[in-house]
N, C-alpha and C positions, 0 to 999 in steps of 0.2 A: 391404471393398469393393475392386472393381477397378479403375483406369482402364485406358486403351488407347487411349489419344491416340485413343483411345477409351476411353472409362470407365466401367467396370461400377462396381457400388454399393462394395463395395467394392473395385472393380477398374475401372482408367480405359484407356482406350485413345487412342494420341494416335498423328497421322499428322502427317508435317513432313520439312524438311528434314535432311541428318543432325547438320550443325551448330548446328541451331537449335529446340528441344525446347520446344513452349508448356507453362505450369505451367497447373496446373486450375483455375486462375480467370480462363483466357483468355476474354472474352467477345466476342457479336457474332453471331448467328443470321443466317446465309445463309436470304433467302428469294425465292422467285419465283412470282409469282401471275399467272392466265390466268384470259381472261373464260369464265365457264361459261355451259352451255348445251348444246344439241347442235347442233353443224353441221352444215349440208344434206347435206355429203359426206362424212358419218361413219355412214354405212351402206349402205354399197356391199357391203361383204363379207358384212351376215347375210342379204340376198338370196340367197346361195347353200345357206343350212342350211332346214332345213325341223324344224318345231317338233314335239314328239313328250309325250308323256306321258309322267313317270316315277314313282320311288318314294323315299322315304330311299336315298340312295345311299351308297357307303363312304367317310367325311370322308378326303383324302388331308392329312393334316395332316406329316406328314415328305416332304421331296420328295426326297429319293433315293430311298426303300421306297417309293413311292407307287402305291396299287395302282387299275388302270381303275376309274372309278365303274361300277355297275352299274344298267343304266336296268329301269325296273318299273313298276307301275301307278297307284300310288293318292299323290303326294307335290306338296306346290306347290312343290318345285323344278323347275326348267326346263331341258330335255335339247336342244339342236339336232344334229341331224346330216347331216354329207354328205361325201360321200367320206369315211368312215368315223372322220369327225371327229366328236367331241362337245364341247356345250358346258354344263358346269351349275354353274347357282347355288345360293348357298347362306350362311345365315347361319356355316355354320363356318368359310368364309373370311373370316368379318369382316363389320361394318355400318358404316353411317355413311360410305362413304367421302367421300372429297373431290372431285368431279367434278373442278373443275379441276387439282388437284393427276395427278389422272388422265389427262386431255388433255396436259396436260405432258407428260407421260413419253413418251405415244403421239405426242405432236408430234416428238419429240426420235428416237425406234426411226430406225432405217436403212430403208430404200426399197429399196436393194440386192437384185437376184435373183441374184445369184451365190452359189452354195451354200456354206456354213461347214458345218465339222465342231464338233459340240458333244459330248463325253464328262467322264463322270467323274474328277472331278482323281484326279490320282497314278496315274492305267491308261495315260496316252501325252500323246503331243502333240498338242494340239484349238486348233482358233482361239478358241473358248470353255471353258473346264472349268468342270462342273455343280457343286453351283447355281450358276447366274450368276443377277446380279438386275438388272433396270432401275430405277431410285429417280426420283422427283421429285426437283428441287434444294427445296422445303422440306420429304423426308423420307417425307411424309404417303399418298403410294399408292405401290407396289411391283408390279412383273411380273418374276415368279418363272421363271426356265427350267430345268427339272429333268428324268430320264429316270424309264420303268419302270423296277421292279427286276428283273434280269436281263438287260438291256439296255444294256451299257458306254458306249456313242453310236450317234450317229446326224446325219445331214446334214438341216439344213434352212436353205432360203434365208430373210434377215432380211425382204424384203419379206413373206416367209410368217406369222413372229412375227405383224412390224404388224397382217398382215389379222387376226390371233387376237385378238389385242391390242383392234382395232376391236370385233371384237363381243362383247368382255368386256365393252366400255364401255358398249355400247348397250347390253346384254341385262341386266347384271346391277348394272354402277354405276347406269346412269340409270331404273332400277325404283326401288320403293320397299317398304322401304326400301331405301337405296344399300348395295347388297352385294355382297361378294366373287364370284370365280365360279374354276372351270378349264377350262382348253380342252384334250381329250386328242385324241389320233391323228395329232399333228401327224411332219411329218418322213417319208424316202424311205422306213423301219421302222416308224413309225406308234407312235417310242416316245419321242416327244419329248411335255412337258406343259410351260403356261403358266400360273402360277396370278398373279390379281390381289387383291391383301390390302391391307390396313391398315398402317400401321408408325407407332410412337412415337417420334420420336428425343429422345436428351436431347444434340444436338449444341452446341460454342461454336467456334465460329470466329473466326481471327487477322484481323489486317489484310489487307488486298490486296496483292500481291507478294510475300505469305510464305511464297505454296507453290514444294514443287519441282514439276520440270517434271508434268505428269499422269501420261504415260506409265511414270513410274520405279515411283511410286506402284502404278500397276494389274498390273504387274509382280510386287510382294509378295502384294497380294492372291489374285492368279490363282495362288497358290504355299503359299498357309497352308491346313490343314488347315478342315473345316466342315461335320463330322460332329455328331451328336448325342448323344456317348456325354460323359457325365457327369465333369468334367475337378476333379479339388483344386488348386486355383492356392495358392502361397505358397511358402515360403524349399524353397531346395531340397534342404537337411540335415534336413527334418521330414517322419517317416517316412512319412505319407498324401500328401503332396504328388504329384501327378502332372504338374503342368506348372510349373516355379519360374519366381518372378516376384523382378525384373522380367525380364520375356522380351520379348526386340526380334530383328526383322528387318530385313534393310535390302536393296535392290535392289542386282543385279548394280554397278552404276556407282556404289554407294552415294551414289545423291543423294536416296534418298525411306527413312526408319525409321520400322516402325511397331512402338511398345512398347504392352506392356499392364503397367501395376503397380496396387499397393494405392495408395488415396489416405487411410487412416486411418497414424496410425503405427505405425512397424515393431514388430514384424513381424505381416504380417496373412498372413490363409488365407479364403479364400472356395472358392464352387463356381460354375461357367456349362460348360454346351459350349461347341465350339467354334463351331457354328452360330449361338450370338449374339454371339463375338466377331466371326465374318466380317459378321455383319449391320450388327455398329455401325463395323465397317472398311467399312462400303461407304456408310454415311449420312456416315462424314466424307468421304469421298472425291466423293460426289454435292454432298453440300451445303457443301464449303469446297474442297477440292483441287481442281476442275473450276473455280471459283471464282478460282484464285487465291490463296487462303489454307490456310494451314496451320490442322490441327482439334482437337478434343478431343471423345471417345464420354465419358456420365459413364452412372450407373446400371445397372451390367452386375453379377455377380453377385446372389447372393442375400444 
């Protein structure tokens, strides 16, 4: 298994100061809970879509490659469109979500119409690099901001996200059952996509005042790889290893490292991509870094 101050199974993942490293039995779960429900003014935005009929559409389950759902005729998923927006649900984003854990998040998006560039990490300089995620602080709903394939970036303003945002919640969280949904056509290129899903964390969070500043932190993140291509973690003299552990990053000002190692003894070998180590680097940074505290990802690998 892995940690990574953040912790894969047998790989842990831990986010922290750089002088100051929690061991994996740091305990203490960041959580934050809102009254559910739907507010009176939490559907202003799907007044603008108009409801359409579709069919089994194409699950976008990887969000870089992720390709237009295709609307059809005969599916009880549900298509909105306007201004060449769509919106659909669908159990392969997920069930069960958490309303409130969902309103969080959409309470917490920027308001801002000033336009951000959002592109694919490692192609340039973006105010965002894709996937970016919104997390609830206890983990539990996510809004995924990801592009088409063939499409590097694309500009769209954050009050834009919200309104996506908004009617993911109404249309598809607050149905029944509470399910996932995406929202495509977003952005000035029409190739920005918003998916709203599910997420497990197995986070432990420090005490209060053990984090560094935020910013150092979101700095490493917006910089680590979080593709999906299939990664051998362990010693880095053992000839399938493709990523050696322990492997640590640390921010320009080195005040925020984020390590991922084995938490069984030495020496271990697991597998995960990289897209779930960015995942559980962004559950500790929602739910203890933002916080305050310094985190711990456990249950990463296989």
């Amino acid at each position: 298994m892995l940690t990574a101050w953040l912790l894969l199974q047998s790989l842990f993942l831990t986010c922290c100061p750089t002088k100051s490293i929690p061991r994996a039995n740091a305990a203490g779960i960041a959580a934050w809970d809102t009254q559910s429900g739907i507010p009176s003014n939490l559907t202003s935005a799907i007044k603008k879509f108009t409801v359409i009929p579709s069919s089994a559409s194409t699950g976008i389950d990887w969000p870089l490659e992720a390709p237009a759902p295709v609307a059809s005729a005969n599916s009880s998923d549900t298509f909105l469109t306007g201004n060449d927006r769509k919106i659909s649900c669908g159990q392969q984003y997920g069930r069960n979500l958490n309303i409130a854990s969902c309103l969080q998040v959409y309470r917490a998006m920027s308001r801002s119409p000033d336009p951000k560039t959002f592109g694919e990490r490692g192609t340039g300089t973006y105010d965002a690099p894709l996937p970016f995620r919104y997390l609830s602080h206890d983990g539990l709903c996510a809004l995924d901001v990801s592009h088409l394939a063939g499409l590097e970036f694309d500009t769209i303003a954050p009050s834009d996200l919200k309104e996506a945002a908004e009617s993911l919640i109404v249309i598809c969280v607050f149905g029944k059952p509470n399910i996932g949904g995406v929202a495509t056509g977003l952005g000035v290129n029409k190739g920005i996509l918003l998916r709203i899903v599910p997420y497990r964390p197995s986070v432990y969070c420090g005490p209060p005042g053990t984090a560094p500043p935020w910013i150092t932190c979101r700095q490493v993140l917006d910089n680590i790889p979080a593709n999906n291509e299939p990664q051998i973690w362990g010693p880095s003299d053992w000839e399938n290893t493709t990523v050696g552990i322990p492997w640590a990053r640390t921010s320009d000002a080195r005040r925020c490292a984020m390590v991922v190692d084995g938490i069984a003894p030495p020496p271990v070998s697991d597998s995960t991509d990289w897209y779930k180590i960015w995942a559980a680097a962004n559950a500790v940074d929602y739910m203890c870094t933002q916080l305050g505290k310094t985190g711990l990802a456990l249950g990463l690998g296989k």
